[in-house]
C-alpha positions as CSV (number, residue, x, y, z in Angstrom):
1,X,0.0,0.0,0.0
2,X,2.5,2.6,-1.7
3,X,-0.1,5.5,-1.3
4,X,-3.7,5.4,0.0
5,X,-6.9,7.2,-1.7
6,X,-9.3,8.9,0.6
7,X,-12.4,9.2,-0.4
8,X,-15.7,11.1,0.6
9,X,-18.5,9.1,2.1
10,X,-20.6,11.0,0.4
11,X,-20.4,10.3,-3.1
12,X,-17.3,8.3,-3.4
13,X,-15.4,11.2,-4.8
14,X,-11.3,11.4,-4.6
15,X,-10.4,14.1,-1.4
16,X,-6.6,13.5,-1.8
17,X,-4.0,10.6,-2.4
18,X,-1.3,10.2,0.6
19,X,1.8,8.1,1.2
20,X,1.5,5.4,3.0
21,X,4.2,3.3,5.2
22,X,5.4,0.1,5.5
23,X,6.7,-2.2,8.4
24,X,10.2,-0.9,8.3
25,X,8.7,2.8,8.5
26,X,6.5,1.7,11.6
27,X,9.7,0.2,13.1
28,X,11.6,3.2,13.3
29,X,9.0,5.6,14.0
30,X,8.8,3.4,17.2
31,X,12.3,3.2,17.8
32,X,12.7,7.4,17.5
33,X,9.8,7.5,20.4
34,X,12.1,5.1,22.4
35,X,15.5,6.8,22.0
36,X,13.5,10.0,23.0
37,X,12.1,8.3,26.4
38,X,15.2,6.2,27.3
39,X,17.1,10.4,27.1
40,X,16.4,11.5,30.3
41,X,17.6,15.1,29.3
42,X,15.0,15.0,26.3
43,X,12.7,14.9,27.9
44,X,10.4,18.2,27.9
45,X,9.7,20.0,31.3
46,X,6.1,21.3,32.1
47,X,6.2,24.3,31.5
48,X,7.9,23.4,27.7
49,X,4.7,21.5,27.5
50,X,2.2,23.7,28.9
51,X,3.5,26.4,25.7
52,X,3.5,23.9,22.9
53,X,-0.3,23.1,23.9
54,X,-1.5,26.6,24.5
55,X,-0.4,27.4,21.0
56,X,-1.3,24.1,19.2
57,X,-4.8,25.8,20.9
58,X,-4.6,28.6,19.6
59,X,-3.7,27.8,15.8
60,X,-6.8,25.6,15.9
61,X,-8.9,28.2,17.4
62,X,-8.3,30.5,14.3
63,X,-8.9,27.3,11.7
64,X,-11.9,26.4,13.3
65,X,-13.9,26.0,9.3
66,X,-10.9,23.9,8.0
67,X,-10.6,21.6,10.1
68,X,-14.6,21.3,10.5
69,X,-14.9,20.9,6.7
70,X,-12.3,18.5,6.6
71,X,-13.6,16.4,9.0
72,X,-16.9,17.0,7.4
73,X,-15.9,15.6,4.4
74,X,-13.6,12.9,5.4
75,X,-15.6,11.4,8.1
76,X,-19.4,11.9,6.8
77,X,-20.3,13.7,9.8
78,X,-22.7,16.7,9.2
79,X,-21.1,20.1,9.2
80,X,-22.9,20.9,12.7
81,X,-21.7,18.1,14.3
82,X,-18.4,18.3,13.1
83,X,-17.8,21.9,14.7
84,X,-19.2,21.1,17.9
85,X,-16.6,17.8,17.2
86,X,-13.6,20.5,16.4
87,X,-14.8,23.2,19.3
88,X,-14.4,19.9,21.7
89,X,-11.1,19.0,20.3
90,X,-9.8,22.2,20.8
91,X,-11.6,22.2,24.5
92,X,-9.5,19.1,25.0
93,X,-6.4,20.2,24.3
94,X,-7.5,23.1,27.3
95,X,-8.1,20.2,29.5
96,X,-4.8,18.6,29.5
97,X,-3.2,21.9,29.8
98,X,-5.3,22.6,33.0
99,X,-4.4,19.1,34.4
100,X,-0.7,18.9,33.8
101,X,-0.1,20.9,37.6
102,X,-2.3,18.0,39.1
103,X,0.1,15.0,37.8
104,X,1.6,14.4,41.3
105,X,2.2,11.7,43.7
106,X,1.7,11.9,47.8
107,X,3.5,11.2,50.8
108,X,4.1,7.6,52.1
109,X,3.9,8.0,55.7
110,X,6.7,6.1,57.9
111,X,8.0,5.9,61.3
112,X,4.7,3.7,62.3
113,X,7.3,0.6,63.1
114,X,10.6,0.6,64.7
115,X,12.0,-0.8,61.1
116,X,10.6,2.3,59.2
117,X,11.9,4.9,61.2
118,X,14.7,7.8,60.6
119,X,12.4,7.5,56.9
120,X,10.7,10.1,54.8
121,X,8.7,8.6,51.6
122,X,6.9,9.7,48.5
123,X,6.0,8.9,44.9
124,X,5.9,11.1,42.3
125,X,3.9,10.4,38.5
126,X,6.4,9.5,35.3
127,X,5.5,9.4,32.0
128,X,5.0,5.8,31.1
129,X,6.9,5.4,28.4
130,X,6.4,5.0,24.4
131,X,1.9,5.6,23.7
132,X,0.6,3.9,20.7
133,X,-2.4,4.6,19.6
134,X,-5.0,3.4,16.9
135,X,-7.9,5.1,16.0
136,X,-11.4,4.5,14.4
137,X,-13.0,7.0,11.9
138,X,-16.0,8.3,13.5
139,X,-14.7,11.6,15.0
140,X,-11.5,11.8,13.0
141,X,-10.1,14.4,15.0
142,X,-11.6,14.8,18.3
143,X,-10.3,11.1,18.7
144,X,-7.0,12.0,17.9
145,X,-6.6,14.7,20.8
146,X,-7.5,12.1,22.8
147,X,-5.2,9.5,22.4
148,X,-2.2,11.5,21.7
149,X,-2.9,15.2,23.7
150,X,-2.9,13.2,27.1
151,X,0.2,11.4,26.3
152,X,2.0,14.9,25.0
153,X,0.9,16.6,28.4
154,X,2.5,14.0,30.7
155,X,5.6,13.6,28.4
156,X,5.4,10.3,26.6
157,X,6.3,10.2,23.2
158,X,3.1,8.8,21.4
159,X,2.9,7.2,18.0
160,X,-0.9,7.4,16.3
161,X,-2.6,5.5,13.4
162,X,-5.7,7.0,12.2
163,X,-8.2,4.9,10.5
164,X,-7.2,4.8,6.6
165,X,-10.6,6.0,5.8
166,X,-10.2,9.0,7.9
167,X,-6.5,10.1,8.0
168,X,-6.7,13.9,6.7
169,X,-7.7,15.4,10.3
170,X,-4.9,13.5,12.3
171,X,-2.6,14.7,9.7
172,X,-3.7,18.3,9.8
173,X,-3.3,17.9,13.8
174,X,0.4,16.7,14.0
175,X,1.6,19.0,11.4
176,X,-0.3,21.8,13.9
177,X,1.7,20.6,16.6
178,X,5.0,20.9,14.9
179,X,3.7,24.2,13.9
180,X,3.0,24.9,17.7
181,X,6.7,23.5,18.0
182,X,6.1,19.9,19.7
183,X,10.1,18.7,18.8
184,X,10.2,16.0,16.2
185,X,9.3,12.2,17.6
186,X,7.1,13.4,20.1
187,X,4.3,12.8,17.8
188,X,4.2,10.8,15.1
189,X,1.0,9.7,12.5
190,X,1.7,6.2,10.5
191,X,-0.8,5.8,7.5
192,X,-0.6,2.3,7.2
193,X,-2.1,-1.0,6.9
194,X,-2.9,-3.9,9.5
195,X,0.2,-5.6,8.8
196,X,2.4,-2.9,9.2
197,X,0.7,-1.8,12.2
198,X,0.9,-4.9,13.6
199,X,4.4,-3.9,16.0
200,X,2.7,-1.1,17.3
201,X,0.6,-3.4,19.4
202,X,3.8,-6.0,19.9
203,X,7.0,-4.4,20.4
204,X,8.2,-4.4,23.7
205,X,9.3,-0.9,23.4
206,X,5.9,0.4,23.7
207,X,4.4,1.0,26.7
208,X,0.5,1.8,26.5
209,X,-1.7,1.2,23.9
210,X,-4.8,3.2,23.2
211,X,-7.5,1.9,21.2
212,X,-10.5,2.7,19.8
213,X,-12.8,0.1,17.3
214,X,-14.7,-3.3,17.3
215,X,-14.2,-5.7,20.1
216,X,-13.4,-8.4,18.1
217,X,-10.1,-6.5,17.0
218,X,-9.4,-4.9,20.9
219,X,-9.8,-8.0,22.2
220,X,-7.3,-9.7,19.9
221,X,-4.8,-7.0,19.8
222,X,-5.3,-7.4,23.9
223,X,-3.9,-10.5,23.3
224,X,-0.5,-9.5,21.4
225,X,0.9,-7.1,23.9
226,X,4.4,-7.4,25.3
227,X,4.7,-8.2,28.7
228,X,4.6,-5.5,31.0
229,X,2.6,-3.0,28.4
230,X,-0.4,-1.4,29.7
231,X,-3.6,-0.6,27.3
232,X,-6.8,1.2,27.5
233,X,-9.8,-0.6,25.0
234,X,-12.6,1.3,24.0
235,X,-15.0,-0.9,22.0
236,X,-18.8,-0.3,21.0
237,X,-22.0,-1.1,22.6
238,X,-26.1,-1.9,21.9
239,X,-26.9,1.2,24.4
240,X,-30.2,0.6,26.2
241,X,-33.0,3.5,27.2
242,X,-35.6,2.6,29.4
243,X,-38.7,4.9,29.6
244,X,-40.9,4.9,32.7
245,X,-44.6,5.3,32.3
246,X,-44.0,9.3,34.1
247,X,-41.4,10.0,31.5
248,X,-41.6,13.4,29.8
249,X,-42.5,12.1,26.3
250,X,-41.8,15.2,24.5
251,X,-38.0,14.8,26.3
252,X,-37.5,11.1,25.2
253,X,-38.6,11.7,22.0
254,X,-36.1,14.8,21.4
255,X,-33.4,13.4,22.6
256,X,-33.9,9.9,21.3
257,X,-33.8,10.8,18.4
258,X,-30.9,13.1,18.4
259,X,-29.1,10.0,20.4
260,X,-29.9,7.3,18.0
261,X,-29.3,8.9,14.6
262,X,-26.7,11.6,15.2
263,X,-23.6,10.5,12.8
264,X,-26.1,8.2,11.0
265,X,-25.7,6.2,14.3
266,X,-22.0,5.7,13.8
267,X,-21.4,6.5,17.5
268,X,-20.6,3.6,20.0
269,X,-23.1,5.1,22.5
270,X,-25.4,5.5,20.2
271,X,-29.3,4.9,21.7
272,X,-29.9,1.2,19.8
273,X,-32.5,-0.8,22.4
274,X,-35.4,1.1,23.7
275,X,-37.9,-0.7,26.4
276,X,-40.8,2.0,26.8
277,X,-43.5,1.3,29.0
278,X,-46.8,-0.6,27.5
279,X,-48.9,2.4,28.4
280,X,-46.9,5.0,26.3
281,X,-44.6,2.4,23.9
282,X,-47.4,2.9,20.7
283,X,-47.3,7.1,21.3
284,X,-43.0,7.0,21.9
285,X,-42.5,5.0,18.9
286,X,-44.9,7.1,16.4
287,X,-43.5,9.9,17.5
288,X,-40.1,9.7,17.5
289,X,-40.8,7.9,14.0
290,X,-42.0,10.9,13.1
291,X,-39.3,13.0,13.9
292,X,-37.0,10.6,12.2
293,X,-38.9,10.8,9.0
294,X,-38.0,15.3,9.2
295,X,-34.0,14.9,9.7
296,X,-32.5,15.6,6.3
297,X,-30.6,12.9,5.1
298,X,-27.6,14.0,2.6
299,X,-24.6,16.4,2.3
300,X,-22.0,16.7,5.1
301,X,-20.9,19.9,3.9
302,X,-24.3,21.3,3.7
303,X,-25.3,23.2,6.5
304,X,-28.9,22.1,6.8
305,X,-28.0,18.4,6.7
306,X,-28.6,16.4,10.0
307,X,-27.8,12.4,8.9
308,X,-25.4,12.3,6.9
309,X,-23.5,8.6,5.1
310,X,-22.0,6.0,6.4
311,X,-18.6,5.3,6.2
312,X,-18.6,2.8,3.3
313,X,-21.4,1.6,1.1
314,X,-20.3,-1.7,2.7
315,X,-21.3,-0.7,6.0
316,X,-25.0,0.5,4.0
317,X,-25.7,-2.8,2.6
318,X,-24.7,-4.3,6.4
319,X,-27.2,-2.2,7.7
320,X,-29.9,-3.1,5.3
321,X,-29.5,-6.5,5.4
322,X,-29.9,-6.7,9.4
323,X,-33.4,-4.7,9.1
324,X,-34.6,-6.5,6.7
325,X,-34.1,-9.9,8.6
326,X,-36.0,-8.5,11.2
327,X,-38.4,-7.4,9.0
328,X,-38.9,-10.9,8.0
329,X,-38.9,-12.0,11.5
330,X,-41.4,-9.2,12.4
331,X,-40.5,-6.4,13.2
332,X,-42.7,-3.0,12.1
333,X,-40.5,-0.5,10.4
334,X,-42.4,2.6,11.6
335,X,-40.3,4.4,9.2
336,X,-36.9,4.2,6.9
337,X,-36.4,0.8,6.4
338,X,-34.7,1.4,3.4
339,X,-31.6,3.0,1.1
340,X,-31.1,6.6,0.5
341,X,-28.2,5.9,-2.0
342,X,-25.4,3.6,-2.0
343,X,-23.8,5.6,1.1
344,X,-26.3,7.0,2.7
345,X,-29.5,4.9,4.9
346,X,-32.7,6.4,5.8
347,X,-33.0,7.1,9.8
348,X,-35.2,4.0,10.7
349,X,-37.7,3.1,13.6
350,X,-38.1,-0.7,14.3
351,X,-41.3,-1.4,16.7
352,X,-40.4,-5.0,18.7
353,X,-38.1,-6.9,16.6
354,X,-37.1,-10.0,18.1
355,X,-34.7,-10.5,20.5
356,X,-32.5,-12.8,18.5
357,X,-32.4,-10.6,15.4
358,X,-29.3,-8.7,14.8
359,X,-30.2,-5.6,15.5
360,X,-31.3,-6.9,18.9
361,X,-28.2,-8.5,19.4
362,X,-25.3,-7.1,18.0
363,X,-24.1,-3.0,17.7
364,X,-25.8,-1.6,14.9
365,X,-23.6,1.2,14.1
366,X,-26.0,2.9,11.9
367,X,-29.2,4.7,11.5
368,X,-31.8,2.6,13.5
369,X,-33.2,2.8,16.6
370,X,-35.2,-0.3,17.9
371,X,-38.5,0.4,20.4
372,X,-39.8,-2.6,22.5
373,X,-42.8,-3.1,24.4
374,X,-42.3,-3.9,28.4
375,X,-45.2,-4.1,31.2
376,X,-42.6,-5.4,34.1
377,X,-39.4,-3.1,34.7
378,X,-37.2,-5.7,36.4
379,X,-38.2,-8.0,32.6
380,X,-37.0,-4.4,30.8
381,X,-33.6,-4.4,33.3
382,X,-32.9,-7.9,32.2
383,X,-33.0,-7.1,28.5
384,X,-31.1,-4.0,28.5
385,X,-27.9,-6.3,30.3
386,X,-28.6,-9.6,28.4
387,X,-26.2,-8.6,26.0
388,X,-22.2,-9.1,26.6
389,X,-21.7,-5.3,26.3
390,X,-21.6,-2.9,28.8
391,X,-21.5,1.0,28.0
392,X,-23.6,3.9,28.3
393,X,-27.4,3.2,29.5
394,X,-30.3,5.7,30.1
395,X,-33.5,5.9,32.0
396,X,-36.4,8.4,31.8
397,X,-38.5,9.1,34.5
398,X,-40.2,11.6,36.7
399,X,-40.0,9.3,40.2
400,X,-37.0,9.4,41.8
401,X,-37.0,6.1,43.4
402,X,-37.5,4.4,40.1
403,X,-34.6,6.6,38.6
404,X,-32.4,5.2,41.7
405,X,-33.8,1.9,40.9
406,X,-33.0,1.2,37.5
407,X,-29.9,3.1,37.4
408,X,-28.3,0.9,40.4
409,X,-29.7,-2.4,38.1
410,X,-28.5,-1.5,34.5
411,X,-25.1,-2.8,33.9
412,X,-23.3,0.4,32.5
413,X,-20.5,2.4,33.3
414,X,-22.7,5.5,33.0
415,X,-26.4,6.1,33.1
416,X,-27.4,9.4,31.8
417,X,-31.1,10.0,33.9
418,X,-33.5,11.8,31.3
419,X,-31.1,12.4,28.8
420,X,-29.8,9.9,26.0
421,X,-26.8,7.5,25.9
422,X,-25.0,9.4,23.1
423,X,-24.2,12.6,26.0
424,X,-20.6,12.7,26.8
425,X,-18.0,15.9,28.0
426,X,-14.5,15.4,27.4
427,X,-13.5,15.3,30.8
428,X,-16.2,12.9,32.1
429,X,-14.5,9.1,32.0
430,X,-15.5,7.5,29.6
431,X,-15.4,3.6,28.3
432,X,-16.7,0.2,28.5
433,X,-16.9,-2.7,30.7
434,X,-17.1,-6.4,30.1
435,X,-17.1,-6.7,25.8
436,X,-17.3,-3.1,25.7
437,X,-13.8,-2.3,27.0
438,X,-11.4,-1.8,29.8
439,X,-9.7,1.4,31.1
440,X,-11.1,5.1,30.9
441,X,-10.5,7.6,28.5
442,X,-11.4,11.3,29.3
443,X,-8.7,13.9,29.0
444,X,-7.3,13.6,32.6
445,X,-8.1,9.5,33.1
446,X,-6.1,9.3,30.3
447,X,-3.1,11.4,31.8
448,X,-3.4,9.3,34.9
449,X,-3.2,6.0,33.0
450,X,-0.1,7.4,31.2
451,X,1.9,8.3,34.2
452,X,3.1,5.7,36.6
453,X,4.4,5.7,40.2
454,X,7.8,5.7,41.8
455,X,8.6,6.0,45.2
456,X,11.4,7.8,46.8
457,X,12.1,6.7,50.3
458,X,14.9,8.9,52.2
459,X,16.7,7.3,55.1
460,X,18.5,9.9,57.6
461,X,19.4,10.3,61.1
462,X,17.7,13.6,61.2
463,X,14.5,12.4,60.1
């Protein structure tokens, strides 16, 4: 893979042809990040830090319409979403900067037994060592800052594969922080394929791994690590809502909607299963079909558009197929159900599909959102965790022991309480459990899982 084409999601159109690299390339980009860590007198002091972020800020601050565009067209993501995406990257980058004075260690205390005495002890927080980090396409830059901004603002050199479908953002960002005058190694981007990437996972040289995509491939990479290396997985989900009877309708159905089909779905907290209450399921479900049936499906670049393609026409025949299996199985499409074009998929209601269809069972990752009847709530609780994943979870209500209730029963790292699965701040942690990961991101969980302890322990008369 000499040079790569990127294409738009769009249409399929050419955006630019890049250079690619091979094994050797991967290699040495990882042996330049581990000469720069084994220097001690490399390495960069806070303060040398703290500069090369604020003005990495503030170039992106005044390209705030490139890089949205770019993302835009790169990652299919409509032009709104992508500058919210952009305004949080650059918020990010803020974050770390605020949180490098709080990497510290504490006292050890001493003198409790006669053999610890005359002893004064403390740890302080090191950089790790060499980051690698591999990224998935769905917010092609905001994904970026956070696998590689954490590990710049604690010192660790940090070496970063972008998905080969979206490569242009991460691209843009490393050549901004060589602009902001981050010292060449510190960050480095390999466009390359699986193969080639292969020692970023296995060399013994690196330290952490950061990743974000399927399961199937986090768990296996998991796998392949060198003894000793750390690694932080963040993998997708099948996010359950459940609505109470009380629940503000007009709430669930705004923000259900927003949570299921913003990025055509292509979000791994994306709302997927949701268990409304017999008494208010048939008025939920036609309404938020209803809502679905007004986004505007088309153009990432056009300002009015609100779904916008998936990432491969692949992906849109994926999709298709799984609704029309439940289809046949019995599910109601309430509306969509069908293609828009070979990359783009019309935001689609299913009413009670089956619990062993796909879209029941596995992580949709597009534009459907899947509505099922429940009369008992511990029945709905059961449902929502049956599945192996683990991630964001919701519940709408307007009693407060039911909202204590269900959110201490759902198996999730978060539950959002009226408000849907899909809400996330960059400083929040963030990830799975069980199939759905392991390890937090979020700016400063990220710094914290990049650093490591050593203890200092003095010994003196005088103490």
């Amino acid at each position: 893979m000499p040079e790569l084409q990127v294409f738009r999601p769009f249409d399929g159109g050419l955006i630019k042809t890049i250079p690619t690299q091979n094994e050797e390339d991967v290699d040495a980009a990882i042996g330049r990040a581990h000469a720069l860590f084994l220097d001690r007198d490399a390495w960069l002091p806070a303060h040398q830090r703290i500069a090369i972020l604020e003005k990495t800020a503030e170039i992106m601050s005044s390209q705030v319409e490139a890089l949205t565009k770019l993302a835009a067209e790169e990652g299919g993501k409509p032009y709104m979403d992508s500058k919210v995406e952009v305004m949080r990257a650059i918020n990010g980058v803020k974050l770390a900067i605020e949180h490098i004075p709080q990497i510290k260690g504490e006292q050890i205390p001493m003198g409790q037994t006669a053999s610890s005495a005359n002893r004064l002890a403390f740890t302080q927080r090191e950089p790790i060592g060499v980051v690698s980090s591999i990224s998935a396409f769905n917010h092609p830059l905001n994904l970026i800052i956070h696998q590689t901004v954490p590990a710049i603002a604690v010192g660790c050199p940090v070496v970063i594969k972008p998905a080969t479908t979206t490569p242009l953002s991460c691209l843009r960002f490393v050549e901004i922080l060589k602009e902001a005058g981050l010292p060449d190694g510190w960050c480095q981007a390999l466009v390359c394929d699986n193969t080639a990437a292969s020692k970023l996972v296995s060399d013994e040289r690196v330290n952490f791994l950061s990743f974000i995509g399927s399961a199937k491939v986090g768990w296996m990479l998991r796998s392949l690590l060198a003894p000793g290396t750390r690694c932080a997985l963040e993998h997708g989900g099948a996010a359950p809502v459940i609505v109470d009877g009380s629940a503000d309708l007009d709430a669930v159905v705004s923000d259900v909607t927003k949570g299921g089909f913003y990025h055509a779905g292509q979000v791994c907290v994306s709302v997927q299963r949701v268990y409304v209450h017999h008494s208010v399921c048939d008025e939920v479900a036609q309404r938020i079909s209803e809502a679905a049936k007004l986004l505007k499906v088309g153009d990432p670049l056009d300002p009015d558009t609100e779904v916008g393609p998936l990432i491969l026409p692949q992906e849109v025949n994926r999709v298709s197929a799984w609704v029309e299996e439940a289809k046949s199985e019995g599910a109601k499409v309430l509306c969509g159900g069908e293609k828009v074009s070979d990359h783009c998929y019309a935001p689609t209601v299913l009413l009670n599909p089956p619990e062993n269809a796909r879209v029941s069972q596995q992580e949709i990752f597009g534009p459907v959102v899947c509505i099922y009847p429940f009369t008992d709530k511990d029945a709905a609780i059961a449902k929502a965790n049956s599945l192996p994943f683990a991630f964001q979870a919701a519940v709408y209500t307007q009693q407060l022991e039911d909202a204590l209730y269900t959110s201490s029963r759902l198996n999730a790292t978060a539950v959002m309480i009226n408000d849907h699965t899909a809400f996330r701040v960059d400083w929040m942690p963030f990830g799975g459990r069980d199939a759905s990961g392991m390890g937090l991101g979020g700016i400063q969980y990220s710094m914290h899982d990049m650093t490591r302890d050593k203890m200092m322990v003095f010994k003196s008369p005088s103490l």
